[in-house]
PDB file as gemmi writes it, atoms N, CA and C in Angstrom:
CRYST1    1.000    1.000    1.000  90.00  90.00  90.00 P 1                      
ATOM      1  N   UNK A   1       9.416  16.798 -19.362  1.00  0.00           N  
ATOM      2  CA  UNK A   1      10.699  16.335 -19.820  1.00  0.00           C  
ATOM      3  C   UNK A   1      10.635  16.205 -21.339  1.00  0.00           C  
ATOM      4  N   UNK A   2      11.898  16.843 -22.073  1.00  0.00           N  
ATOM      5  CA  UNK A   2      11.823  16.908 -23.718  1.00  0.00           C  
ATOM      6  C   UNK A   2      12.324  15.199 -24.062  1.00  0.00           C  
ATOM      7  N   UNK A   3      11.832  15.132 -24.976  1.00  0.00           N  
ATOM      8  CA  UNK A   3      12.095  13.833 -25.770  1.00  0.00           C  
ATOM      9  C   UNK A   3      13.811  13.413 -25.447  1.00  0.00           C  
ATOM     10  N   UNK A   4      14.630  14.317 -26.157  1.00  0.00           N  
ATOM     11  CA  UNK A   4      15.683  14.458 -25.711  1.00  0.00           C  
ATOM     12  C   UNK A   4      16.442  14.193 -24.292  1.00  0.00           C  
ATOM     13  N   UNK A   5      15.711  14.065 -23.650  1.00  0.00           N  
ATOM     14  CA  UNK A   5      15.866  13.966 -22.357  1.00  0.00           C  
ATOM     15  C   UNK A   5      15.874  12.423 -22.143  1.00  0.00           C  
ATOM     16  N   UNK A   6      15.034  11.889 -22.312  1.00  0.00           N  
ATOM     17  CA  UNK A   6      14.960  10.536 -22.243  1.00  0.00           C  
ATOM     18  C   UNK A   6      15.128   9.236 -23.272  1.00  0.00           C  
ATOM     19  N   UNK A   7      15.072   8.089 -22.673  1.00  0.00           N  
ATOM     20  CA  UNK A   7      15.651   7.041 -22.872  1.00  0.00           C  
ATOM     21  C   UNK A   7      15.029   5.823 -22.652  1.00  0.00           C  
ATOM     22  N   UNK A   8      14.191   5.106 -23.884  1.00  0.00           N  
ATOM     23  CA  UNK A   8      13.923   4.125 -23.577  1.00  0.00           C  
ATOM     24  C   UNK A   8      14.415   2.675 -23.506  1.00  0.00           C  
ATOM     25  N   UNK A   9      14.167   2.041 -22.161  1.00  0.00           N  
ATOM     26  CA  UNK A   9      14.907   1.139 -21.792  1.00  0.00           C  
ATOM     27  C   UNK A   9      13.891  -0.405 -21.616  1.00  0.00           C  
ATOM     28  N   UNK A  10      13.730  -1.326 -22.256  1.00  0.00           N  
ATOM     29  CA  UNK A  10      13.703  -2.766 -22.446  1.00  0.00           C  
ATOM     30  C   UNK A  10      13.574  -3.730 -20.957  1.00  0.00           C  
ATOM     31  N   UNK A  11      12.474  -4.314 -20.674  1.00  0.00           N  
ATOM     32  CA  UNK A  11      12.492  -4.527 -19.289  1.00  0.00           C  
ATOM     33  C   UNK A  11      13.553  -5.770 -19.653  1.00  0.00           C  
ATOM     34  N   UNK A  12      13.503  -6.193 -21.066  1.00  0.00           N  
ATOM     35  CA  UNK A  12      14.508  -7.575 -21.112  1.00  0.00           C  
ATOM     36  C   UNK A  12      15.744  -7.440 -21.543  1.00  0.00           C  
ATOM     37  N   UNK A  13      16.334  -6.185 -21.373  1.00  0.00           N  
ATOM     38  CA  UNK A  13      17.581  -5.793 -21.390  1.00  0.00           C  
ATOM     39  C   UNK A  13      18.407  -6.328 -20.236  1.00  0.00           C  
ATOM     40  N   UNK A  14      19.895  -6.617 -20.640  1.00  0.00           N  
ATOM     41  CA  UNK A  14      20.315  -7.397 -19.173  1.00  0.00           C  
ATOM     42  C   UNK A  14      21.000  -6.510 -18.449  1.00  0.00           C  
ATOM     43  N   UNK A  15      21.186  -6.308 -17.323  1.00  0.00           N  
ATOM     44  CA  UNK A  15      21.141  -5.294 -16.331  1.00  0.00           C  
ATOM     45  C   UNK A  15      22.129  -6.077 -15.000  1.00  0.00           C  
ATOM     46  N   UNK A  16      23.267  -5.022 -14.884  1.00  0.00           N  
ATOM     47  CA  UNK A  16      23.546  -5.355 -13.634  1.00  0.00           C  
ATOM     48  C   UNK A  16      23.869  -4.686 -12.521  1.00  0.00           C  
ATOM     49  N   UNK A  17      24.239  -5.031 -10.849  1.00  0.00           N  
ATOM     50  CA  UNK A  17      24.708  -4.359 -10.042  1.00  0.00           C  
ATOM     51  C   UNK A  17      25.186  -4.718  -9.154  1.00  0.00           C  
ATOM     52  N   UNK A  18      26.008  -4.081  -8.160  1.00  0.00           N  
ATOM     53  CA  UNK A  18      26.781  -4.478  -6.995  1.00  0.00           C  
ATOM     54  C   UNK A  18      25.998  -4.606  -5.570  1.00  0.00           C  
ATOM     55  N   UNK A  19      25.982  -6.224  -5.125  1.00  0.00           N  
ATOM     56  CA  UNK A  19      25.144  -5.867  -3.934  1.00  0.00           C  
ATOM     57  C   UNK A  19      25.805  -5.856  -2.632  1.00  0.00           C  
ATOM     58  N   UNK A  20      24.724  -5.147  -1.508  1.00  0.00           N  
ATOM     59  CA  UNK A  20      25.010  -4.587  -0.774  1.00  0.00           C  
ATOM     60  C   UNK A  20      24.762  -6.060   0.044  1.00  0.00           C  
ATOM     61  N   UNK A  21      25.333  -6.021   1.531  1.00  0.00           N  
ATOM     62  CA  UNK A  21      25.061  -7.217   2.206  1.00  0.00           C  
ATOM     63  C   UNK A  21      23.519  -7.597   2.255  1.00  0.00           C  
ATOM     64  N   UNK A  22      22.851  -6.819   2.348  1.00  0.00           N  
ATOM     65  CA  UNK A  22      21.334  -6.895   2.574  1.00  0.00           C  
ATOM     66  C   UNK A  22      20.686  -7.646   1.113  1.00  0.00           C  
ATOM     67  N   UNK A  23      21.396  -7.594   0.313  1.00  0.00           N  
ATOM     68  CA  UNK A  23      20.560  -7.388  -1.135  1.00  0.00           C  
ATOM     69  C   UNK A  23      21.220  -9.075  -1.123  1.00  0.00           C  
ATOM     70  N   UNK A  24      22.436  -9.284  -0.911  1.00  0.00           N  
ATOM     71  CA  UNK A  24      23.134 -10.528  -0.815  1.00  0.00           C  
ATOM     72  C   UNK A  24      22.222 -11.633   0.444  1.00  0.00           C  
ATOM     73  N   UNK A  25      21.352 -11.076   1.329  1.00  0.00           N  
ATOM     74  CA  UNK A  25      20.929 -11.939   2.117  1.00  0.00           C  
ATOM     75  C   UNK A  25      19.473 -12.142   1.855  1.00  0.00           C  
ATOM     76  N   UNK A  26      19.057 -11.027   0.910  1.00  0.00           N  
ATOM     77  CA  UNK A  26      17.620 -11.175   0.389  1.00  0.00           C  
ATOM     78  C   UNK A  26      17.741 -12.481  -0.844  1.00  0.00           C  
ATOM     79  N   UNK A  27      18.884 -12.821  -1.777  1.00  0.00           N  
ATOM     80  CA  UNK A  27      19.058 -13.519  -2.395  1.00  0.00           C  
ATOM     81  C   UNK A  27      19.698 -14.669  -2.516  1.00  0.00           C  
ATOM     82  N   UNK A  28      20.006 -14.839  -1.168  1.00  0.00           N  
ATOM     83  CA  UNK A  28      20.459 -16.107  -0.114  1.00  0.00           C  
ATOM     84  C   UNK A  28      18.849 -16.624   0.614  1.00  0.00           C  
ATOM     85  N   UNK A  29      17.952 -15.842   0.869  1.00  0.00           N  
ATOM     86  CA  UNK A  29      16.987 -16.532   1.460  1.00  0.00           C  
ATOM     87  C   UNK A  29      16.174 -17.138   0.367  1.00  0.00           C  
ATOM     88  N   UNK A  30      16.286 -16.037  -0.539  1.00  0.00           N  
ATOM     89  CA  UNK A  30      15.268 -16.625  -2.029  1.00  0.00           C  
ATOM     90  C   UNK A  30      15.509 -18.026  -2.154  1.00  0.00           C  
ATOM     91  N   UNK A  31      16.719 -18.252  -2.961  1.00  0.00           N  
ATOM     92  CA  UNK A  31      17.356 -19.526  -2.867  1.00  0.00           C  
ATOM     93  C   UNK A  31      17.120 -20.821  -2.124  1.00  0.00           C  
ATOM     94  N   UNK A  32      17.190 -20.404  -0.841  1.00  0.00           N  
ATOM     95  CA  UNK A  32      17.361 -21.421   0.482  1.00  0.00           C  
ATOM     96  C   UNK A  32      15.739 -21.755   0.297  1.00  0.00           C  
ATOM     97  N   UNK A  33      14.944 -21.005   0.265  1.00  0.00           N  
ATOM     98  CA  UNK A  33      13.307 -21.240   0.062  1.00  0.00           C  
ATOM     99  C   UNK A  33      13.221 -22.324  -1.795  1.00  0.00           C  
ATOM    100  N   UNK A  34      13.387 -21.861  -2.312  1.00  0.00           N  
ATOM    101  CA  UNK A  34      13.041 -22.795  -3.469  1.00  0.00           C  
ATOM    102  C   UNK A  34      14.024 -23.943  -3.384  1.00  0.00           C  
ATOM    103  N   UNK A  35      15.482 -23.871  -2.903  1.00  0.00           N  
ATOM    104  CA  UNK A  35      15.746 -25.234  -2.864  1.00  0.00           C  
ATOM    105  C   UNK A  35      15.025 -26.258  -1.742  1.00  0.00           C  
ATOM    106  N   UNK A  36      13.929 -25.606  -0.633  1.00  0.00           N  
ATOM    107  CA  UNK A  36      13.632 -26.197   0.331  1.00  0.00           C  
ATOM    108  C   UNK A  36      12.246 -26.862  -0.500  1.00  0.00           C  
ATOM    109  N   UNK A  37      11.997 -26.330  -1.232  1.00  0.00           N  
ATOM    110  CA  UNK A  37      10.557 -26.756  -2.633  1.00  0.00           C  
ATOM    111  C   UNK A  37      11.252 -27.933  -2.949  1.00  0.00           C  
ATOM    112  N   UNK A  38      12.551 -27.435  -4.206  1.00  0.00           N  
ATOM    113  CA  UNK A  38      12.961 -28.654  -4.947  1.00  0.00           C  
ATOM    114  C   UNK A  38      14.340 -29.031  -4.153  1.00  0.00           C  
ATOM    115  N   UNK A  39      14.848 -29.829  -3.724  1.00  0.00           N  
ATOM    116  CA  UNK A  39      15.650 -30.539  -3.030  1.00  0.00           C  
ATOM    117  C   UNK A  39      17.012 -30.435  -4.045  1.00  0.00           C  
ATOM    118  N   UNK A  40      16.615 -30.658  -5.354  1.00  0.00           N  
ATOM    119  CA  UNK A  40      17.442 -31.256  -6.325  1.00  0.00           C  
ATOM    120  C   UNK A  40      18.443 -29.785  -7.024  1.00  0.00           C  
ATOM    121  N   UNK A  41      17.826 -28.563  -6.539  1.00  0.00           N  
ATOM    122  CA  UNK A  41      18.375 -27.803  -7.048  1.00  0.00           C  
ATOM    123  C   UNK A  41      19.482 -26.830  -6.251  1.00  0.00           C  
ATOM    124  N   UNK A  42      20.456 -26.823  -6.748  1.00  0.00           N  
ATOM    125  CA  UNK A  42      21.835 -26.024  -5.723  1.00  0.00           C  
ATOM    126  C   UNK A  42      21.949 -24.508  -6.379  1.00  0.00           C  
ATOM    127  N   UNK A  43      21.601 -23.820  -5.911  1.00  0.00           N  
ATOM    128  CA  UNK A  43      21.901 -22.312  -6.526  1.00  0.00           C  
ATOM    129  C   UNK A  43      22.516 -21.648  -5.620  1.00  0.00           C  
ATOM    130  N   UNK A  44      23.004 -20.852  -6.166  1.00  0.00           N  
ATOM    131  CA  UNK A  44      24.028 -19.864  -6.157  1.00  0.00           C  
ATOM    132  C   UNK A  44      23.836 -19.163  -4.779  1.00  0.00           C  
ATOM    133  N   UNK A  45      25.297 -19.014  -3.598  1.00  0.00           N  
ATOM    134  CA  UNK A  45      25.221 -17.790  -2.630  1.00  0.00           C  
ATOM    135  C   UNK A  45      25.559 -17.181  -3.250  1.00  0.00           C  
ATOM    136  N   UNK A  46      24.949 -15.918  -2.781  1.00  0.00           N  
ATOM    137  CA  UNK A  46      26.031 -14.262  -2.846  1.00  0.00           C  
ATOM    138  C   UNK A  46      26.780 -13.767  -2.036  1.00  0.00           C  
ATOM    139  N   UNK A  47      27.342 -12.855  -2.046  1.00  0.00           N  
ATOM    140  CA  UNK A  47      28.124 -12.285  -1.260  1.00  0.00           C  
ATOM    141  C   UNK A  47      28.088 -10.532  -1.462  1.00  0.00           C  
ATOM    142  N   UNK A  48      28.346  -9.809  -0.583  1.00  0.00           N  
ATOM    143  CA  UNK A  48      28.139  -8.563  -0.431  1.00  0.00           C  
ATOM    144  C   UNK A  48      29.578  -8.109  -1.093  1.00  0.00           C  
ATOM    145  N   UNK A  49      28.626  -6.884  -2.380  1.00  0.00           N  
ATOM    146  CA  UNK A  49      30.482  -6.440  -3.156  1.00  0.00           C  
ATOM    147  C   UNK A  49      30.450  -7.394  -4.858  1.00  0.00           C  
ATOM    148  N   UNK A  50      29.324  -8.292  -4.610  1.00  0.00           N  
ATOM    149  CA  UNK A  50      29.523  -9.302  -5.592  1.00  0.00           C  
ATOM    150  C   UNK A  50      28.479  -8.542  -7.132  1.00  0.00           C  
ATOM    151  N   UNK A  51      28.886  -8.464  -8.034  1.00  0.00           N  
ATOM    152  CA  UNK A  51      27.968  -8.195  -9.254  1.00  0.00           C  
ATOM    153  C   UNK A  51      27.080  -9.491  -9.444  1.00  0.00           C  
ATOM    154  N   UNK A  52      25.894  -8.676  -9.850  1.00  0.00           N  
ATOM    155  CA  UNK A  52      24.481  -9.736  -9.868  1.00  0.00           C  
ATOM    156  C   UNK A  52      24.091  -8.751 -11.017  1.00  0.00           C  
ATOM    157  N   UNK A  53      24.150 -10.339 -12.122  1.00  0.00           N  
ATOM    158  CA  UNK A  53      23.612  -9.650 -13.458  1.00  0.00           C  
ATOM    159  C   UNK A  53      22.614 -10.794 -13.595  1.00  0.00           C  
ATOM    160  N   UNK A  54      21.381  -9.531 -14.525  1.00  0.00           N  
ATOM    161  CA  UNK A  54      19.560 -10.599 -14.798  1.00  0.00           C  
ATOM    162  C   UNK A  54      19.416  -9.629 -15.542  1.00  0.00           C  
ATOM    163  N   UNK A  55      18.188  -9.635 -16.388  1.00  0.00           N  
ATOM    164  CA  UNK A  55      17.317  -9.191 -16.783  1.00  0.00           C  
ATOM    165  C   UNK A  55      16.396  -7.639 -16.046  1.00  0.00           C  
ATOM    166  N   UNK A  56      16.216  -6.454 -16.553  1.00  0.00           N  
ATOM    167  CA  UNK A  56      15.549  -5.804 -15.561  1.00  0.00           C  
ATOM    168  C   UNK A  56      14.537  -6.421 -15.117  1.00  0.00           C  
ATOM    169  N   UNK A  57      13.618  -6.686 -15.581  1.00  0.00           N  
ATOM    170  CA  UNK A  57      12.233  -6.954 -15.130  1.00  0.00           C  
ATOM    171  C   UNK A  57      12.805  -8.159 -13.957  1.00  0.00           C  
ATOM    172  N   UNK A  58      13.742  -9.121 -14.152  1.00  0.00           N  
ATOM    173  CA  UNK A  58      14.296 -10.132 -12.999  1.00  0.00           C  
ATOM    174  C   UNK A  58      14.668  -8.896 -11.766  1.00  0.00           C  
ATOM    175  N   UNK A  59      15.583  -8.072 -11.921  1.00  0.00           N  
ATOM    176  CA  UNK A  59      15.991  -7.180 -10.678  1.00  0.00           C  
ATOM    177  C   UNK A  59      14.953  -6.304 -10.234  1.00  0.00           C  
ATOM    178  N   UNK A  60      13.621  -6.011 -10.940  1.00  0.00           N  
ATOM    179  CA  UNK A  60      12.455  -5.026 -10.163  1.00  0.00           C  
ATOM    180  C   UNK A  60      11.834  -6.466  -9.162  1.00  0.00           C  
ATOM    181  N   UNK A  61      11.615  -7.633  -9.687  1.00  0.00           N  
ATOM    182  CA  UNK A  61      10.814  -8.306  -8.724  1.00  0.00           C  
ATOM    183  C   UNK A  61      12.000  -8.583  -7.610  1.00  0.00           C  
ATOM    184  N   UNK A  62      13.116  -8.796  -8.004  1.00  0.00           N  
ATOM    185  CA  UNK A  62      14.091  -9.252  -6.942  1.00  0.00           C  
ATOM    186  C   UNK A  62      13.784  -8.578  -5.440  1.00  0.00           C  
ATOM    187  N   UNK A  63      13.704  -7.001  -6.185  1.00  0.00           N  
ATOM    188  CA  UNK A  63      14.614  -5.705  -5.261  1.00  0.00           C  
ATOM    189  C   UNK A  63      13.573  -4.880  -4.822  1.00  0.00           C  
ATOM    190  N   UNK A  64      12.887  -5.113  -5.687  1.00  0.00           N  
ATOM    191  CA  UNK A  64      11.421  -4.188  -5.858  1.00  0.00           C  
ATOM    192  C   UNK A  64      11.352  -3.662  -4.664  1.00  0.00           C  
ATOM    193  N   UNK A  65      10.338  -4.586  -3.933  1.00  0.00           N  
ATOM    194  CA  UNK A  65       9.555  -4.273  -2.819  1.00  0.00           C  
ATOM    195  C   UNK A  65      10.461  -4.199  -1.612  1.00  0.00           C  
ATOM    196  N   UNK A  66      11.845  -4.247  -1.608  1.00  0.00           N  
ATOM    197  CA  UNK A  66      12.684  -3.519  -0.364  1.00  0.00           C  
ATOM    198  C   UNK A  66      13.505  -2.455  -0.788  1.00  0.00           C  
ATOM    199  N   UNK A  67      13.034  -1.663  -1.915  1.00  0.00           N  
ATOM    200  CA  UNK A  67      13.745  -0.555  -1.689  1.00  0.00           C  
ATOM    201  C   UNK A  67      12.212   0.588  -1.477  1.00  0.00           C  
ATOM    202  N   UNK A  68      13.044   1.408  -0.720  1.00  0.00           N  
ATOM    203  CA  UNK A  68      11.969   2.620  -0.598  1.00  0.00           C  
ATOM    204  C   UNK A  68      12.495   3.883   0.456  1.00  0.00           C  
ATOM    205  N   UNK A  69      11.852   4.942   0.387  1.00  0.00           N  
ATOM    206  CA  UNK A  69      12.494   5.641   1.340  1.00  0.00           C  
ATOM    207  C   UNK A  69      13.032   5.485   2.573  1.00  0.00           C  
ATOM    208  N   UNK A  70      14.253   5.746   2.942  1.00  0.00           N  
ATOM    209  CA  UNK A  70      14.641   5.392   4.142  1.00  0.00           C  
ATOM    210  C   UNK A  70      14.837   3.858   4.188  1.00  0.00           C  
ATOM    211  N   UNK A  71      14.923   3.022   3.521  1.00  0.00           N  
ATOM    212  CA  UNK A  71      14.870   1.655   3.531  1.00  0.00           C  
ATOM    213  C   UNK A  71      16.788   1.459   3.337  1.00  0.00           C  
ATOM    214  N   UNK A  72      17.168   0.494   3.825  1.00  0.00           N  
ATOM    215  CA  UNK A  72      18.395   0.165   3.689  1.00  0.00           C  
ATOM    216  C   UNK A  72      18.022  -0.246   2.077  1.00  0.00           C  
ATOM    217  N   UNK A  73      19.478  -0.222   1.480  1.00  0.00           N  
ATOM    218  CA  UNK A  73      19.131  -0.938   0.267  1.00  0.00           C  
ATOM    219  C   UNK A  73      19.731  -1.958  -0.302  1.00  0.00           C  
ATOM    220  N   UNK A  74      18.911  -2.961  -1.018  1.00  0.00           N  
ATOM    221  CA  UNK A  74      19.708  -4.056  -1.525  1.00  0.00           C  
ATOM    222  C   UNK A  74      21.042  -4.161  -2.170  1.00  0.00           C  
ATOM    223  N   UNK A  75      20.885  -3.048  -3.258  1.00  0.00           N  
ATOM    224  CA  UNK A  75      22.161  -2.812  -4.236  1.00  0.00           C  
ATOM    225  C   UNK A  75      22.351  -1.264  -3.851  1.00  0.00           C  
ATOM    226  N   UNK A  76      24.092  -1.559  -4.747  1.00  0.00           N  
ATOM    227  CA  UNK A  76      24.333   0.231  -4.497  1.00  0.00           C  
ATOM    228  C   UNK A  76      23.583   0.627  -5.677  1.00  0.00           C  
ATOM    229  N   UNK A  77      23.284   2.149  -5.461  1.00  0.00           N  
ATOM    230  CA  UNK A  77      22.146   2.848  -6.490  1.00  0.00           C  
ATOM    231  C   UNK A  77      22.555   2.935  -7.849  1.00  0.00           C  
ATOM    232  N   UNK A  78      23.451   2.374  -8.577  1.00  0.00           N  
ATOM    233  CA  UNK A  78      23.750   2.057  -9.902  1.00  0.00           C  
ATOM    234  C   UNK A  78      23.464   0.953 -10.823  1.00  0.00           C  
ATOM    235  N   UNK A  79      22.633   0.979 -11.869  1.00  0.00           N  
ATOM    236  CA  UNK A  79      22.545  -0.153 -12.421  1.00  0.00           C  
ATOM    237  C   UNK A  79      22.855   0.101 -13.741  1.00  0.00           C  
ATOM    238  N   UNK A  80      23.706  -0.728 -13.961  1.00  0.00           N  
ATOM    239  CA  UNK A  80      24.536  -0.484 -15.821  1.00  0.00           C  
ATOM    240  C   UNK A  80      23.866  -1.775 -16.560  1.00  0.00           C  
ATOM    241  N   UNK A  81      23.302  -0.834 -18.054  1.00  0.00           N  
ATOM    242  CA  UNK A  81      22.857  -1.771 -18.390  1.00  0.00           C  
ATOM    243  C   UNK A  81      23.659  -2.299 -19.429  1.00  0.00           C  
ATOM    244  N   UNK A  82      23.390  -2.782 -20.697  1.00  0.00           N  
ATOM    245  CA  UNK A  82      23.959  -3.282 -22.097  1.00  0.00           C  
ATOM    246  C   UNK A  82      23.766  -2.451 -22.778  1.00  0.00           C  
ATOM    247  N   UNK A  83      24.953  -1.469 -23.186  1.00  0.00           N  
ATOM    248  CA  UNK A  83      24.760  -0.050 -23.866  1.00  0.00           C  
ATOM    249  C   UNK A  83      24.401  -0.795 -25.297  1.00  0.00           C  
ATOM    250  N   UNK A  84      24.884  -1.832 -25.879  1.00  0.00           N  
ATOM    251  CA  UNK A  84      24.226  -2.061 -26.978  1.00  0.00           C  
ATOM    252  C   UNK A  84      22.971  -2.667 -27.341  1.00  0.00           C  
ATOM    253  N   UNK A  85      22.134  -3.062 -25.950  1.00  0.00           N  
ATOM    254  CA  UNK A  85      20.670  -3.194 -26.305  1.00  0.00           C  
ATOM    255  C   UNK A  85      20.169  -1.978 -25.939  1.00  0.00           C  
ATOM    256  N   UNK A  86      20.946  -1.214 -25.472  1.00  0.00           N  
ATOM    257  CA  UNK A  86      20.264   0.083 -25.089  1.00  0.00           C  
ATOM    258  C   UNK A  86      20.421   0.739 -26.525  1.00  0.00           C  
ATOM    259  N   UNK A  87      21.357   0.799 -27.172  1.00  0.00           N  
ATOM    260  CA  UNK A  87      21.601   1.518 -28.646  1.00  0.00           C  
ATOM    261  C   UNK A  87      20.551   1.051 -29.537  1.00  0.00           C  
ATOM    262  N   UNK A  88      19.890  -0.479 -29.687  1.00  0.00           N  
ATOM    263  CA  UNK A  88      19.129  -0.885 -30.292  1.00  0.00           C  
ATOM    264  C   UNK A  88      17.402  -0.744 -30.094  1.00  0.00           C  
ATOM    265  N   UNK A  89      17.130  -0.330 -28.980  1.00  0.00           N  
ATOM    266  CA  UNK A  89      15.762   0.449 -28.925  1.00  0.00           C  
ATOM    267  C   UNK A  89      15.585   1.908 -29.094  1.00  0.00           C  
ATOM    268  N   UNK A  90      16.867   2.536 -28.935  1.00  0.00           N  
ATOM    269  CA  UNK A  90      16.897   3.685 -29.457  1.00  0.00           C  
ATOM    270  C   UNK A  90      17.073   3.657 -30.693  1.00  0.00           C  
ATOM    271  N   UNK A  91      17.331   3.502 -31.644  1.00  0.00           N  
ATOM    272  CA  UNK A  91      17.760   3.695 -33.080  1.00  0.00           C  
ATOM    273  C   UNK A  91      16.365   3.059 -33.538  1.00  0.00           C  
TER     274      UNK A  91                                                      
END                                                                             
């Protein structure tokens, strides 16, 4: 692949996407587990259809390890990032 071709992208660039019910119940259990740690903390449901914006490096550990071939998937296969932190590692 020519230089031209590619694009470097910032794991702390903020990044988002639309999730799928599955991706919405993987991040409903997350939740339900650390508030079962700390009692004191109320976070956020999702909902399927809903935009979920983080950090990349936050959405590879999120999503990581349930996407894969043949795997249902968490989010739909688009992730848009911040064209202007994206403009700023390029330049």
């Amino acid at each position: 692949m020519s230089k031209e071709q590619t694009v470097k992208v910032n794991l702390n660039n903020a990044c988002s996407v639309i999730l799928t019910q599955y991706g919405a119940e993987i991040l409903n259990e997350s939740n339900k587990k650390l508030e079962q740690q700390c009692p004191a903390l109320k976070l956020s449901r999702y909902q399927a259809g809903e935009r979920y914006e983080v950090q990349l490096w936050q959405m590879i550990q999120d999503f990581g390890h349930y996407m894969g071939m043949e795997c249902v998937s968490p989010i739909e296969m688009v992730i848009e990032l911040e064209m202007d932190k994206v403009r700023e590692v390029l330049l």
